[in-house]
C-alpha positions as CSV (number, residue, x, y, z in Angstrom):
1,X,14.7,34.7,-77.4
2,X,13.3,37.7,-75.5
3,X,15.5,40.0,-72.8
4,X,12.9,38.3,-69.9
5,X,13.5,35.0,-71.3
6,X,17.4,34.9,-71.0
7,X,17.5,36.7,-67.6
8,X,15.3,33.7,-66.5
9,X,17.3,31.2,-68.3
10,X,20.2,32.0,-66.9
11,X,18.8,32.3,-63.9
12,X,17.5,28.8,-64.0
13,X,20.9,27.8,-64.9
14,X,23.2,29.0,-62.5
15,X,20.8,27.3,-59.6
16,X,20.2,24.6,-61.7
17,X,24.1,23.8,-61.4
18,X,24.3,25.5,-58.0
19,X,21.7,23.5,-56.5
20,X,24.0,20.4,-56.3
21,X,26.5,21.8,-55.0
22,X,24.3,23.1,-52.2
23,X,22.6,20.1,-51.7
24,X,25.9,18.2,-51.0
25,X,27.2,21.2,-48.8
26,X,24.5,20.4,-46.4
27,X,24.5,16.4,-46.3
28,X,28.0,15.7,-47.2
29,X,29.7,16.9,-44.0
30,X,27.0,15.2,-42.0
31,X,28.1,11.7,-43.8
32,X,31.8,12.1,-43.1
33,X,30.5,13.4,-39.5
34,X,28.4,10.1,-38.8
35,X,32.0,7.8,-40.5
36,X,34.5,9.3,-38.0
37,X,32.1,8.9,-34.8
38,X,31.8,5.4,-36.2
39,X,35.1,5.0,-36.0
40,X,35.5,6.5,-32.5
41,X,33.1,3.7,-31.6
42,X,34.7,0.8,-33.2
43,X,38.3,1.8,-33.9
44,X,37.9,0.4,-37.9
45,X,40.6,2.3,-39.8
46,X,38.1,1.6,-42.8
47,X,35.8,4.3,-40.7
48,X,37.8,6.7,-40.6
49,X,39.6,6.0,-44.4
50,X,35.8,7.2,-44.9
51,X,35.1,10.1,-43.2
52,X,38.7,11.6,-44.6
53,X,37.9,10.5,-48.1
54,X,34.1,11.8,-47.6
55,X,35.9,15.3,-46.0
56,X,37.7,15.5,-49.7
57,X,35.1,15.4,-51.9
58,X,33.1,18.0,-49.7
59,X,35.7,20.2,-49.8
60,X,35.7,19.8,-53.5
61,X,32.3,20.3,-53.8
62,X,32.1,23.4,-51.4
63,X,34.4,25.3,-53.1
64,X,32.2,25.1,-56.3
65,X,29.6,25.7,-54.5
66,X,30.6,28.6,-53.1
67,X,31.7,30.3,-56.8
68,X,28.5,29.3,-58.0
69,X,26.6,30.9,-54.9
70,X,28.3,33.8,-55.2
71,X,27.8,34.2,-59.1
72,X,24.3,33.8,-58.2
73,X,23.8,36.9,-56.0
74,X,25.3,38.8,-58.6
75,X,22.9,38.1,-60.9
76,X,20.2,38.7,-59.2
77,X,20.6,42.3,-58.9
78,X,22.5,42.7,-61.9
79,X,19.7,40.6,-64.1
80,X,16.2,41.4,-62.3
81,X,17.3,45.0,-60.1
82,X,13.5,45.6,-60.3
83,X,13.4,43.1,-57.6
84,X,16.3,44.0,-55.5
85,X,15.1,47.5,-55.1
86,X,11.6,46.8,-54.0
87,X,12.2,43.4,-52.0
88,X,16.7,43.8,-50.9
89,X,14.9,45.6,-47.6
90,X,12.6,42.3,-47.1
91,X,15.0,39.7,-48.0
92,X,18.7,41.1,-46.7
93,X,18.0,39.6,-43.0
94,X,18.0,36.2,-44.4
95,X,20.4,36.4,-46.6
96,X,22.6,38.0,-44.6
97,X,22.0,35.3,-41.8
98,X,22.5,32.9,-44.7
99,X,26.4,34.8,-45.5
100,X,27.2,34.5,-41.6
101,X,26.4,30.7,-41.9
102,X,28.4,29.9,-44.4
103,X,31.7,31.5,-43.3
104,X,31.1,29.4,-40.0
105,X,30.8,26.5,-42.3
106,X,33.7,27.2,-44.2
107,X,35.9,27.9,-41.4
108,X,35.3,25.1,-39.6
109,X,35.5,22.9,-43.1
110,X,39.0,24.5,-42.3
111,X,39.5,23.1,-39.0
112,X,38.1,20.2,-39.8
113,X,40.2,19.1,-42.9
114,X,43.7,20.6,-41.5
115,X,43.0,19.3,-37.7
116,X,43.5,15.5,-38.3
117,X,46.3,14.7,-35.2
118,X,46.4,18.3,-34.4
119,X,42.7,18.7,-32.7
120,X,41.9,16.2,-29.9
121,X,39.3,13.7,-31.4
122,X,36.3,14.6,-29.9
123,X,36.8,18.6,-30.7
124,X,37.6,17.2,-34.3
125,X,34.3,16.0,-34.7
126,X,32.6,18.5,-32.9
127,X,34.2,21.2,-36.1
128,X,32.8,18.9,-38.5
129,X,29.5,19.0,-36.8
130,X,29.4,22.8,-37.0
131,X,29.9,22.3,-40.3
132,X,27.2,20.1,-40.7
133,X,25.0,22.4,-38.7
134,X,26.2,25.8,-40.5
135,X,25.2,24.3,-43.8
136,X,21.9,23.4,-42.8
137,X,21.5,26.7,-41.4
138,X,22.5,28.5,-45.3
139,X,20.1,26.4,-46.9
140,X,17.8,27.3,-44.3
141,X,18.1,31.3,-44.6
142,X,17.8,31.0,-48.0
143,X,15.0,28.6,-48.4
144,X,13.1,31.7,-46.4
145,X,14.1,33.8,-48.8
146,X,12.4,32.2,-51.5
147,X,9.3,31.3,-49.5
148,X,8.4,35.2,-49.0
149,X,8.8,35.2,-52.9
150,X,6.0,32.8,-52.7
151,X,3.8,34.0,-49.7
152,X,5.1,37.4,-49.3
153,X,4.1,39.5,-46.0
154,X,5.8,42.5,-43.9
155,X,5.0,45.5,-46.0
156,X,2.3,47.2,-47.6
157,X,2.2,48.5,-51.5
158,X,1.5,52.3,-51.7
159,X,1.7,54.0,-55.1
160,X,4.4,50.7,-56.4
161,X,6.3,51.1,-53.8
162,X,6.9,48.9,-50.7
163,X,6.8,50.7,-47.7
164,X,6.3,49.8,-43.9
165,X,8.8,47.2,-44.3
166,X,9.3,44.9,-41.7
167,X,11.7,42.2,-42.2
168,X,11.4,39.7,-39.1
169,X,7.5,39.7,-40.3
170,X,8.6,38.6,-43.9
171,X,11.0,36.0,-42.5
172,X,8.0,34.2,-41.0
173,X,6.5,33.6,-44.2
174,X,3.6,30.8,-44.0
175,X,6.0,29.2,-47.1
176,X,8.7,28.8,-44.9
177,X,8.4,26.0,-43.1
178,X,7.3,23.1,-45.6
179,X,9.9,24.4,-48.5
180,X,13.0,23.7,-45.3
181,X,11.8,20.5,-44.2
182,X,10.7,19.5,-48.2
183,X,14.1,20.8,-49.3
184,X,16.6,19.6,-46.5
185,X,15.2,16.5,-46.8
186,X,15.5,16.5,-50.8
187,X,19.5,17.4,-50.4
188,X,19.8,14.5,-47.8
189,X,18.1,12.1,-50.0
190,X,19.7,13.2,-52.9
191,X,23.6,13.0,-51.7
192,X,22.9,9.5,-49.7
193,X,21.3,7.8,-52.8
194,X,24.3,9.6,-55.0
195,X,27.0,8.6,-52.4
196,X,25.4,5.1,-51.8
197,X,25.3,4.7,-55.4
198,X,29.2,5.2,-56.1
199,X,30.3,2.9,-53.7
200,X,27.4,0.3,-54.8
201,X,29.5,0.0,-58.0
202,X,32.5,-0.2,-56.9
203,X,31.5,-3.2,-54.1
204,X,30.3,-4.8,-57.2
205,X,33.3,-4.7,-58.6
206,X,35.0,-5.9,-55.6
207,X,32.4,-7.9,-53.6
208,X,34.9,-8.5,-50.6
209,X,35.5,-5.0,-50.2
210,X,34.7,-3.8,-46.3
211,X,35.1,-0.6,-47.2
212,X,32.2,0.3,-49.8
213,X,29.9,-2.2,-47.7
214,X,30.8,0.0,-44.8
215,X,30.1,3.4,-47.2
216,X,26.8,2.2,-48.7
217,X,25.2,1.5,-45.0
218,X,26.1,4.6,-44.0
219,X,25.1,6.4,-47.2
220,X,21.6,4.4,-46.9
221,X,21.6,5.6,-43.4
222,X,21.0,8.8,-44.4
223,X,19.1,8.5,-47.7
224,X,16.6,5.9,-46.8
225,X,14.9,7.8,-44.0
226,X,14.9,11.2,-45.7
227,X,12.9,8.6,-49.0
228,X,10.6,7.2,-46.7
229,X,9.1,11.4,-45.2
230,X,9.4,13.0,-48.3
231,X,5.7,11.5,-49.8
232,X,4.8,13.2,-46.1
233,X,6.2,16.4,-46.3
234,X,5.4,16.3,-50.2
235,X,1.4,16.3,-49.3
236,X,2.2,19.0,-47.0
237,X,4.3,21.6,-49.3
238,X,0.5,20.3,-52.0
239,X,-1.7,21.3,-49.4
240,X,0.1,24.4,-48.7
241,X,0.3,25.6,-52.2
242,X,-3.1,24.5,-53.2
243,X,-4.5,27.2,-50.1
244,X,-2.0,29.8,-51.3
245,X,-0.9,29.6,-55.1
246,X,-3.9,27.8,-56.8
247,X,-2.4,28.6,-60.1
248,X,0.3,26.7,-59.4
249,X,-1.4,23.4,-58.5
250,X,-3.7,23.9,-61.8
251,X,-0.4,24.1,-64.2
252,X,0.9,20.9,-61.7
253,X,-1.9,18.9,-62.8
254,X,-2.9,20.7,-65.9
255,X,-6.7,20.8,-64.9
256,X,-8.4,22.7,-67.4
257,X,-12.0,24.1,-65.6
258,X,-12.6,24.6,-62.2
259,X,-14.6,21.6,-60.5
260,X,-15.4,19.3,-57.9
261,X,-13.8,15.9,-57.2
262,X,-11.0,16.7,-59.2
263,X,-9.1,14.0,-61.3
264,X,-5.8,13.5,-61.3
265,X,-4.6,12.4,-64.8
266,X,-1.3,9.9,-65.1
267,X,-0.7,9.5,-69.0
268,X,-3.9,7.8,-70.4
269,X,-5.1,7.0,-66.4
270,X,-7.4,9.0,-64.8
271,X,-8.2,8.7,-61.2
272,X,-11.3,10.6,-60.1
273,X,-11.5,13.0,-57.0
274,X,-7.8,12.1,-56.4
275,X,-6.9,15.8,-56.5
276,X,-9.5,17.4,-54.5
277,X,-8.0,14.2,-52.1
278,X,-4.6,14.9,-52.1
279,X,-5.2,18.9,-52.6
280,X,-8.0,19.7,-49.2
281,X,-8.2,15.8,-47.7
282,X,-11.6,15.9,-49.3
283,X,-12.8,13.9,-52.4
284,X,-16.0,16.4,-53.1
285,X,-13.1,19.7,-52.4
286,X,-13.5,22.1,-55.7
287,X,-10.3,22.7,-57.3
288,X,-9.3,26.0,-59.3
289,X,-9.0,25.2,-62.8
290,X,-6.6,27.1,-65.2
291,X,-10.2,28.7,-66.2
292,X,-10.2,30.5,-63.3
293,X,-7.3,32.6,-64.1
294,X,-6.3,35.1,-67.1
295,X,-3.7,33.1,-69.7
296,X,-1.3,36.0,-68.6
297,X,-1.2,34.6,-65.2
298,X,-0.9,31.3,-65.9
299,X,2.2,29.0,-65.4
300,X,4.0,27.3,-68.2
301,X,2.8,24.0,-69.2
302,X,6.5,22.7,-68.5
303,X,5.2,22.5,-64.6
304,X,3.1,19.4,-65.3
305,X,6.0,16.8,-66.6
306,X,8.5,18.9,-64.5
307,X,5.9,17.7,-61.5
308,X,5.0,14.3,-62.8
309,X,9.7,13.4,-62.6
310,X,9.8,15.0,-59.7
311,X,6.7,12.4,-58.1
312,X,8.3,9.3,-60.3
313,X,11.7,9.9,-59.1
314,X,10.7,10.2,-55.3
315,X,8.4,7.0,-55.7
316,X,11.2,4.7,-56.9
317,X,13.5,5.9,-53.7
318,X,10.9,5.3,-51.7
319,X,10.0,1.8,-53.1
320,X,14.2,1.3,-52.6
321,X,14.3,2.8,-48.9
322,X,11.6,0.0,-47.9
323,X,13.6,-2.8,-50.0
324,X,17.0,-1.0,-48.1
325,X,14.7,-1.3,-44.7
326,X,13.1,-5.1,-45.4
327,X,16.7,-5.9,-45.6
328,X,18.1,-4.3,-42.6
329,X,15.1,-5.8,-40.6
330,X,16.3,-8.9,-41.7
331,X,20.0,-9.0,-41.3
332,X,20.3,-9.3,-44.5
333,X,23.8,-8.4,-46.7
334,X,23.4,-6.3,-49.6
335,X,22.1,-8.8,-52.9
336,X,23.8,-7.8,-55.7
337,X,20.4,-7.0,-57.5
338,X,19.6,-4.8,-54.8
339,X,23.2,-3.0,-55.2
340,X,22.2,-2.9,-58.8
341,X,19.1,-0.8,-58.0
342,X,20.9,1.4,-55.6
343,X,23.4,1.9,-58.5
344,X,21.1,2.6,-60.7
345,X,18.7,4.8,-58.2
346,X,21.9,7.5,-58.0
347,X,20.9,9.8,-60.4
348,X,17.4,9.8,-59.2
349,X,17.5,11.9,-56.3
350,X,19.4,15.1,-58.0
351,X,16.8,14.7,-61.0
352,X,13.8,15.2,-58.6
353,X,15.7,17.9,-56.6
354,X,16.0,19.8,-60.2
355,X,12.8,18.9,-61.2
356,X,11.3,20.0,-57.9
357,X,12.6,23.4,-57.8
358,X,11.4,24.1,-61.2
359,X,8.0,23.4,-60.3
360,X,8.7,26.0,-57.6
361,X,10.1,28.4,-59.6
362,X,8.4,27.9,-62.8
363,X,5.5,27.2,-60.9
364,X,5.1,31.1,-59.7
365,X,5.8,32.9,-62.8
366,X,4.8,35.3,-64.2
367,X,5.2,36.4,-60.8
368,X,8.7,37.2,-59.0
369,X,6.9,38.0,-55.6
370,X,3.9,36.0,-55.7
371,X,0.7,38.2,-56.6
372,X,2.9,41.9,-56.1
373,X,5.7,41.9,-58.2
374,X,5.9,40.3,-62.4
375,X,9.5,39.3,-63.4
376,X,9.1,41.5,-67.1
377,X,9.0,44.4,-64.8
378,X,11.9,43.5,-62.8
379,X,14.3,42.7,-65.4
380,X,17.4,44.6,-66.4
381,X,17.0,47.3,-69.1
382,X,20.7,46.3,-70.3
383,X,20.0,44.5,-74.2
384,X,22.5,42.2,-75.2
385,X,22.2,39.1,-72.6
386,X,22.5,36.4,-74.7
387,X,26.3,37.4,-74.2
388,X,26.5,36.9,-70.4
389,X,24.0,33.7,-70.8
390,X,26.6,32.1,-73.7
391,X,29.5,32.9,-71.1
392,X,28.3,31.6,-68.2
393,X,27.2,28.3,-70.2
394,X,30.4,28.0,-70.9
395,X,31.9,28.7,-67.8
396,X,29.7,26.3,-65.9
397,X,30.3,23.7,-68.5
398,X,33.8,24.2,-67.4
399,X,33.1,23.8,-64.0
400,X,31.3,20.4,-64.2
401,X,34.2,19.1,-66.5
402,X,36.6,20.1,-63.5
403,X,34.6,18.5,-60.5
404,X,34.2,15.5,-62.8
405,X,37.7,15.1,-63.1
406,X,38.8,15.5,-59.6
407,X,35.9,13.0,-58.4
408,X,37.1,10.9,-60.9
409,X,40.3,10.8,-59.9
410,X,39.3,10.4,-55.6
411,X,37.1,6.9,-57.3
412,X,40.0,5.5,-58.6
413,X,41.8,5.5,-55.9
414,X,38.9,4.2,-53.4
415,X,38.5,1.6,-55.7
């Protein structure tokens, strides 16, 4: 394995594992937000057993989040300082909009876990709405962040160097706005379905149990709406990269020549002028091929089944949001078969968050700034990286064993 190739995988690692983390940063506080107003409405002590359970686990989670952040901005300069010394003057304001939202977050993740009976009620759940709010606002900043990698704009290339830099223009990247709503939704969806998931076993197990029914309507309160846009925003964020990064919508479908009414191929199923459809709202639309760019500028082929989960997964929440809504409409208690499917949906919603940002990530290469800037000439001249890689394999290996633990040990004791 190549120097480039382990920068990149360990790259891919440390967001692959800090990712979740992330994902629950942003939705988990809103969850144990939404449980304590519930009980401020209706005086349940089962409420608010939930939103200080919930308030637990997301400081758990936090705090490995926030290692796992951090570990991550070291490596990008330390693995690929190519990149920081051309882009760090484009991509510094978000980032360091994303560091001053998540030390509001955590401090009020402070307030919020330390002021039960000491902060008046309402200014208790007003902290763990900041909270809420702060990490949307991280995942925001750095969602921009990576859009400019994939439409970048405010500066101009003279001589291999970026110059006339101006950051506020970068931060309004055309990117930006379909990877936040695309991505916030994904976290949502992914912790709800997770969440709902846990305490679908566990009512199961105890079918008389209040408090999981209580935690898998409000888990399916945020999971099932966030199931039900994403096919929406999902044609959006195609539409979007099909005008801007044809490359990557010919390694997301694998189409081999450039043509009209193009197919899109499911397995052994074809479906003709599905992708010109989807891709320009236009059945007779011609779509770049991977002919129509040089093999050194194509994507991996791992895009295409990395594409094809990510679809599959979001398809099966979706069919379950309209089974959780059919239900609702209908007054219906959970069935056990449907607390089955929730129970067995959990995973579902992390795997097409993983699999979704490798088709974003994977997607661009062999570009690090989209059309400007290729990751080989950005990486670290330092030999030897299999050591750091083997390390921090290890370390987050570690981790995960930890969290598992300690979540482990919070489910026995709901149970």
């Amino acid at each position: 394995m190549d120097d480039v190739l382990l920068a990149r995988s360990q790259m891919a690692m440390s967001l692959a594992f800090h990712i979740v983390f992330a994902a629950v940063g942003i939705a988990m506080p809103l969850l144990m937000v939404l449980a304590e107003v519930r009980w401020l409405q209706t005086r349940d002590p089962e409420y608010l057993e939930l939103a200080k359970r919930w308030s637990k686990g997301a400081a758990v989670l936090f705090a490995v989040g926030a290692v796992s952040g951090t570990v991550l901005s070291f490596e990008l300069g330390l693995l690929f300082p190519g990149f920081m010394r051309h882009a760090g003057p484009l991509i510094s304001m978000p980032f360091s909009l994303e560091g001053f939202a998540f030390f509001t977050e955590a401090i009020f993740l402070g307030l919020y876990l330390y002021g039960w009976k000491r902060l008046p009620e309402r200014v208790h759940v007003g902290a763990g709405a900041v909270v809420a709010v702060s990490g949307a606002a991280s995942a925001l900043f750095v969602t921009i962040a990576n859009a400019w990698m994939n439409a970048p704009r405010g500066f101009r290339v003279v001589d291999g160097q970026f110059v006339d830099v101006r950051p506020l223009e970068a931060m309004r990247t055309p990117f930006a706005p379909h990877e936040i709503v695309h991505g916030m939704l994904a976290a949502y969806l992914a912790t709800g379905i997770a969440v709902a998931a846990v305490h679908a076993v566990l009512l199961l197990r105890n079918p008389q149990s209040g408090f999981h029914r209580k935690a898998v309507g409000l888990a399916l309160l945020l999971s099932v709406p966030a199931a039900l846009a994403q096919p929406i925003t999902g044609d959006w964020a195609g539409r979007e990269v099909a005008r801007r990064q044809p490359a990557k919508l010919a390694a997301m479908e694998q189409l081999a020549h450039t043509q009209p009414r193009a197919p899109v191929r499911i397995g052994p199923i074809e479906l003709p002028a599905a992708l010109s459809l989807l891709a320009y709202h236009d059945p007779d639309a011609v779509v770049a091929g991977l002919d129509a760019f040089p093999p050194r500028d194509r994507p991996p082929r791992l895009v295409k089944p990395l594409f094809q989960l990510m679809v599959a997964c979001g398809t099966l929440l979706a069919a379950h949001a309209l089974w959780a809504v059919w239900l609702r409409a209908r007054r219906r208690p959970w069935p056990r078969r449907f607390l089955w499917l929730t129970a067995f949906a959990g995973p579902l919603g992390f795997a097409a968050l993983e699999a979704g940002w490798g088709v974003t990530e994977l997607g661009r290469q062999p570009w690090i700034v989209y059309g400007v800037l290729r990751t080989a000439d950005t990486v670290t001249p330092m030999r030897g990286l299999i050591v750091p890689f083997t390390t921090f394999t290890l370390v987050y290996l570690g981790l995960s064993a930890a969290v598992a633990v300690l979540l482990r040990d919070q489910f026995r004791e709901a149970a």
